[in-house]
C-alpha positions as CSV (number, residue, x, y, z in Angstrom):
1,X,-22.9,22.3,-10.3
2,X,-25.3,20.7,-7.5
3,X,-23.0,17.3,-8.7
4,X,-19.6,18.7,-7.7
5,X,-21.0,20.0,-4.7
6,X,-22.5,16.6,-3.7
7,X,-19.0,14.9,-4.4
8,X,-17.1,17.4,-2.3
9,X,-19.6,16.9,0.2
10,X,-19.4,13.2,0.0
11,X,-15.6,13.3,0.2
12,X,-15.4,15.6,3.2
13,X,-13.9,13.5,6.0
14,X,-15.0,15.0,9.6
15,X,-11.8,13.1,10.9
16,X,-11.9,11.5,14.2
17,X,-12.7,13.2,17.3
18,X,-10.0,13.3,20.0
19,X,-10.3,13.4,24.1
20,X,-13.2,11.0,23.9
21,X,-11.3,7.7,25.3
22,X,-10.7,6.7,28.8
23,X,-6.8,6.1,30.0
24,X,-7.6,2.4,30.6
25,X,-8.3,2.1,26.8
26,X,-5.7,4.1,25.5
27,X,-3.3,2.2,27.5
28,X,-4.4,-1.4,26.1
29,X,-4.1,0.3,22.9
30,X,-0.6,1.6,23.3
31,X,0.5,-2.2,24.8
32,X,-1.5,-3.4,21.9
33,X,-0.4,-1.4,18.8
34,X,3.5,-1.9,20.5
35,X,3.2,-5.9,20.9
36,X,2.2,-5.7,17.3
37,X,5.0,-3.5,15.6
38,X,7.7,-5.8,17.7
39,X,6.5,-8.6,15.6
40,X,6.2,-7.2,12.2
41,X,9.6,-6.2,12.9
42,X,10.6,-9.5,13.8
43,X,8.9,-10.6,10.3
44,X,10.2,-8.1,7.9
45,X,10.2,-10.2,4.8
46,X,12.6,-9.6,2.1
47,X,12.3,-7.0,-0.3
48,X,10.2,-4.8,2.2
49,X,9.7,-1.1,0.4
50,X,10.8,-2.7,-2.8
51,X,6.8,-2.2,-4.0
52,X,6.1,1.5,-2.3
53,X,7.8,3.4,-5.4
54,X,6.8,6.5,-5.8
55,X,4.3,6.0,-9.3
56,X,3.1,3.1,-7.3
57,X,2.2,5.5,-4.5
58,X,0.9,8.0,-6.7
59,X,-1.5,6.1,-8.2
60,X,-3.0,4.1,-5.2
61,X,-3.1,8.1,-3.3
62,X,-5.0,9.7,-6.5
63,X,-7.2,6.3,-7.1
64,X,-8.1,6.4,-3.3
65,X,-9.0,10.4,-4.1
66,X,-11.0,9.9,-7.3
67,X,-12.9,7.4,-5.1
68,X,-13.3,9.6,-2.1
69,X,-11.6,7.2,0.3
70,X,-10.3,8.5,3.9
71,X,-6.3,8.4,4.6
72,X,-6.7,4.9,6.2
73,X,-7.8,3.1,3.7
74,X,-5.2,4.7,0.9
75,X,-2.1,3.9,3.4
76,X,-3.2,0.2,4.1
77,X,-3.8,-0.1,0.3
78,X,-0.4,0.3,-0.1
79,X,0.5,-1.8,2.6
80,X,-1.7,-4.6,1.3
81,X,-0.4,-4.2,-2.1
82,X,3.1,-4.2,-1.0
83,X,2.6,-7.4,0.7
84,X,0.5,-9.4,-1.6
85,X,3.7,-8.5,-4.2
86,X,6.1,-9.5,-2.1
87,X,4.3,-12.9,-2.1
88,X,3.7,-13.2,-5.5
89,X,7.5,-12.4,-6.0
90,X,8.9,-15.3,-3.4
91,X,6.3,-18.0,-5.2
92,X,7.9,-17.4,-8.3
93,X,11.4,-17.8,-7.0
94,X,10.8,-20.8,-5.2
95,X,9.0,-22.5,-8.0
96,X,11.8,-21.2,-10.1
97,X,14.5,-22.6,-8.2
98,X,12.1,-25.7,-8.0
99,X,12.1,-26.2,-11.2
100,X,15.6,-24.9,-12.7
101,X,16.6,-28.2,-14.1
102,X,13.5,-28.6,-15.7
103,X,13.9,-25.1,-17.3
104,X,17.3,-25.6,-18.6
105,X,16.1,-28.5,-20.7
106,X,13.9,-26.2,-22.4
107,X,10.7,-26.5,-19.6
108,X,10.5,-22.9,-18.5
109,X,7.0,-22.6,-19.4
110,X,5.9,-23.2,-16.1
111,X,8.7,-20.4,-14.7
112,X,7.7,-17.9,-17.2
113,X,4.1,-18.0,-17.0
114,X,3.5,-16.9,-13.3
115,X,6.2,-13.9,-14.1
116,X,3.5,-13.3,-17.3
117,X,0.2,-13.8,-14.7
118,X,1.7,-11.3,-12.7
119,X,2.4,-8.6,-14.7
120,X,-0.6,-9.1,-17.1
121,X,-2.4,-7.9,-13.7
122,X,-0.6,-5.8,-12.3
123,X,-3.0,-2.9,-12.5
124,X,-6.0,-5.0,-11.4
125,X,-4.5,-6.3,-8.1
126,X,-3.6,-2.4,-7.5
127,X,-7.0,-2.0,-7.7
128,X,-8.5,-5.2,-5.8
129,X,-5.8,-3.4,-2.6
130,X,-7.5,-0.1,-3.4
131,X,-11.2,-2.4,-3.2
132,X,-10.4,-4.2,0.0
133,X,-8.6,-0.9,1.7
134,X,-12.1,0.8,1.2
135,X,-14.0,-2.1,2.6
136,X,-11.4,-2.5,5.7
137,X,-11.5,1.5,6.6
138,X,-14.4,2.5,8.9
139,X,-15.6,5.0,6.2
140,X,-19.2,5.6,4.8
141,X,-17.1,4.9,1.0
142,X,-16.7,1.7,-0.2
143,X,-15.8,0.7,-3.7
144,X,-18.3,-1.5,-5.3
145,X,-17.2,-3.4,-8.8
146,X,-19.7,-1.1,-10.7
147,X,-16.9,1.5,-10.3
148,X,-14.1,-0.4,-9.8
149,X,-14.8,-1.9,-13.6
150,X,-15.8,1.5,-14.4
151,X,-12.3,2.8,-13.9
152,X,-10.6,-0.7,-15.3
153,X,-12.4,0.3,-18.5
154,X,-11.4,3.8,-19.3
155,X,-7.8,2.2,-19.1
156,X,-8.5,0.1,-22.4
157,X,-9.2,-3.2,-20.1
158,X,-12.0,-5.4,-20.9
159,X,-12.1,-7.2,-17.0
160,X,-15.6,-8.8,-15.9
161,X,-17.4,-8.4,-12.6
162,X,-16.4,-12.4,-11.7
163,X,-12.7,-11.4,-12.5
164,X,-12.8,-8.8,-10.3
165,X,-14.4,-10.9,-7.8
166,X,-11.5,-13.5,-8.6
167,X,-8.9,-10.6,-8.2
168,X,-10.3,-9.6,-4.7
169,X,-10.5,-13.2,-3.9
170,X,-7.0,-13.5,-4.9
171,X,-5.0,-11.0,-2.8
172,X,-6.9,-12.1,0.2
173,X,-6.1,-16.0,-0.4
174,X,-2.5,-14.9,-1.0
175,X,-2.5,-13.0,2.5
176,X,-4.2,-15.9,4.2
177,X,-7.2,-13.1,4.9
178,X,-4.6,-11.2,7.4
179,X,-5.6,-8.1,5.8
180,X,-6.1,-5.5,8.3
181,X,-2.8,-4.8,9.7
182,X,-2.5,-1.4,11.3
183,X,-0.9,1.4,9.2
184,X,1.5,4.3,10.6
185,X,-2.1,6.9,11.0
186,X,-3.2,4.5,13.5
187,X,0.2,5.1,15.6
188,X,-0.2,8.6,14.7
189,X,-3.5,9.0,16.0
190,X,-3.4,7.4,19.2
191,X,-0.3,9.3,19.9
192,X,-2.2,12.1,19.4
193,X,-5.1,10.5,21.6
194,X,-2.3,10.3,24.1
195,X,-1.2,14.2,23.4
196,X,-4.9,15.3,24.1
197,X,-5.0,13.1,27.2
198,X,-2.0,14.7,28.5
199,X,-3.1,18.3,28.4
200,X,-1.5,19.5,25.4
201,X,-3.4,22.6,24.2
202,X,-2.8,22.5,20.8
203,X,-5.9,22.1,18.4
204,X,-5.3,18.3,17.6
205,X,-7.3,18.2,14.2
206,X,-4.6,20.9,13.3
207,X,-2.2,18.5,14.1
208,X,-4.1,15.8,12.7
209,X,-4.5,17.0,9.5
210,X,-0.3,18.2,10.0
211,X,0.3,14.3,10.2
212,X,-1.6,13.0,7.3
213,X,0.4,15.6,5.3
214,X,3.3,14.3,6.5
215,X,2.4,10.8,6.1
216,X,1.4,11.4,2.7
217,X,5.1,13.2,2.0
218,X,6.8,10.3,3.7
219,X,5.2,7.7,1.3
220,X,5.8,9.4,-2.1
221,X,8.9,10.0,-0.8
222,X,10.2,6.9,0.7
223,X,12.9,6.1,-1.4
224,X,14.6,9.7,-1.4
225,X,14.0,9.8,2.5
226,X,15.8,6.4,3.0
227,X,18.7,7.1,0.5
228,X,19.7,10.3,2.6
229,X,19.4,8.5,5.9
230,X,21.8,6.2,4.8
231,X,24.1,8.7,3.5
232,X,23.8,10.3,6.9
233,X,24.3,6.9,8.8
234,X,27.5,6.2,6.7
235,X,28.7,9.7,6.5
236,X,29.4,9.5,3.1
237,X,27.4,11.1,0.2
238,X,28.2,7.7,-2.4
239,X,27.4,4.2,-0.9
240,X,29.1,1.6,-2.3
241,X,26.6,-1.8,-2.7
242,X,27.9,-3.4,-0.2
243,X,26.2,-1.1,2.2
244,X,23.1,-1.3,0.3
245,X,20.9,-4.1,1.6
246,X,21.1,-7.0,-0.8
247,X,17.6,-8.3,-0.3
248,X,16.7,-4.7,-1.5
249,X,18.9,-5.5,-4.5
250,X,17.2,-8.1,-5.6
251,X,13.7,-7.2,-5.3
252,X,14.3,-3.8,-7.0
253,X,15.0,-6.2,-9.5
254,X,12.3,-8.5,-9.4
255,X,9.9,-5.3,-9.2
256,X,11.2,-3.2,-12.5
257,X,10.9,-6.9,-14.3
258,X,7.1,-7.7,-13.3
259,X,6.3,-3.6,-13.4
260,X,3.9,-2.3,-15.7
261,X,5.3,0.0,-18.4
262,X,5.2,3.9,-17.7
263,X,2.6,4.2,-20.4
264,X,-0.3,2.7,-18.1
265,X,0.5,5.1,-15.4
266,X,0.5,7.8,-17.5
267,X,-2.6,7.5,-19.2
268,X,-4.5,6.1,-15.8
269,X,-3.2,9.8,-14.3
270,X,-4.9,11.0,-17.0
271,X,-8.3,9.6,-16.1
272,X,-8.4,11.0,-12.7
């Protein structure tokens, strides 16, 4: 009994604490967070959302839980995951179309064997992004490899500490260490920064908490939001492929080929 009661007390997240910023500082911040979304926009790489799917989601969110990590650092482990994916994804098509002749005269070990690296470890880099999100967030939680490998373990995998270390070391390499890219809370919360500044007298941890709930909906649901925002763009309930984005297309593709069977989420839901 006096356990539970410490976990719940050691996941209880105060949240932050509005009204406490001059305008000078929100403004920077507001120029800031702007200048930055214009060029991620600019840089969408191919395939973007093709990693977000909703099991995906749902494990990095209850993972994050189990380990009593704050909203941060569960959305930008999805973001980091997403992205080292995509990565791994456009290194193995490049050094597949590198080396197509090679694999049409019976060569394709080298093609294959990144495509069997990556999904052999699927579940590991999910939780090296779940790792690194808890080390990134400013939170009194981080996830050590003591738990990390505890968790590995009750899913049947035999990982050590230095492959874990590896993993880690892995994702960030694969990123070039640009890891801490902002997430949609932190445009959340300084427009509620900016709400409080304004006068608004609503109670902003309300709101706050409002937001995250939202947040939360908007990532399991991603897939079903976009689908009907197309269908309301187009005006028409069945869209043909052509006015499906082709680079979504073919990562869809590239994702249910490298994902990890049903089976492993299954029984790592169980487990939480």
């Amino acid at each position: 009994m006096g356990s539970q009661a410490q976990a719940a007390s050691r996941c209880r997240d105060p949240g932050p604490a509005f009204g406490r910023v001059s305008p000078e500082v929100i403004e920077d911040a507001l120029i800031c967070l702007a200048t930055e979304n214009e060029r991620h926009l600019s840089e969408l790489p191919e395939g973007v959302g093709c990693f977000k799917e909703e099991r995906i989601v749902e494990f990095i969110f209850l993972l994050a839980e189990k380990w009593c990590l704050d909203p941060m650092a569960r959305y930008q482990a999805v973001e980091l995951f997403e992205r080292f994916m995509i990565k791994q994804v456009e290194q193995i098509s490049k050094s597949s179309r590198k080396s197509v002749k090679h694999c049409e005269q019976g060569g394709g070990s080298s093609c294959s064997s990144l495509e069997d690296q990556l999904y052999n470890t699927f579940v590991l880099r999910l939780v090296s992004c779940v790792q690194l999100a808890s080390k990134l967030s400013l939170h009194y939680t981080r996830v050590n490899s003591d738990v990390a490998l505890k968790f590995l373990q009750s899913l049947k995998y035999s990982y050590t500490k230095q492959e874990l270390l590896e993993s880690e070391l892995a994702v960030l390499k694969t990123l070039h260490f640009q890891v801490n890219v902002s997430t949609p809370l932190a445009y959340v919360e300084l427009l509620l920064e900016v709400l409080r500044y304004n006068g608004c007298l609503l109670p902003t941890k309300p709101l706050h908490q409002m937001c995250i709930q939202l947040l939360d909906f908007s990532y399991l649901a991603r897939d079903a939001i976009y689908d009907t925002l197309l269908k309301v763009a187009i005006e028409n309930s069945t869209p043909s492929k052509l006015q499906v984005p082709a680079r979504s297309r073919c990562f869809r593709t590239a994702k249910l080929a490298l994902m990890t069977p049903r089976d492993t989420f299954t029984s790592a839901e169980q487990s939480f």
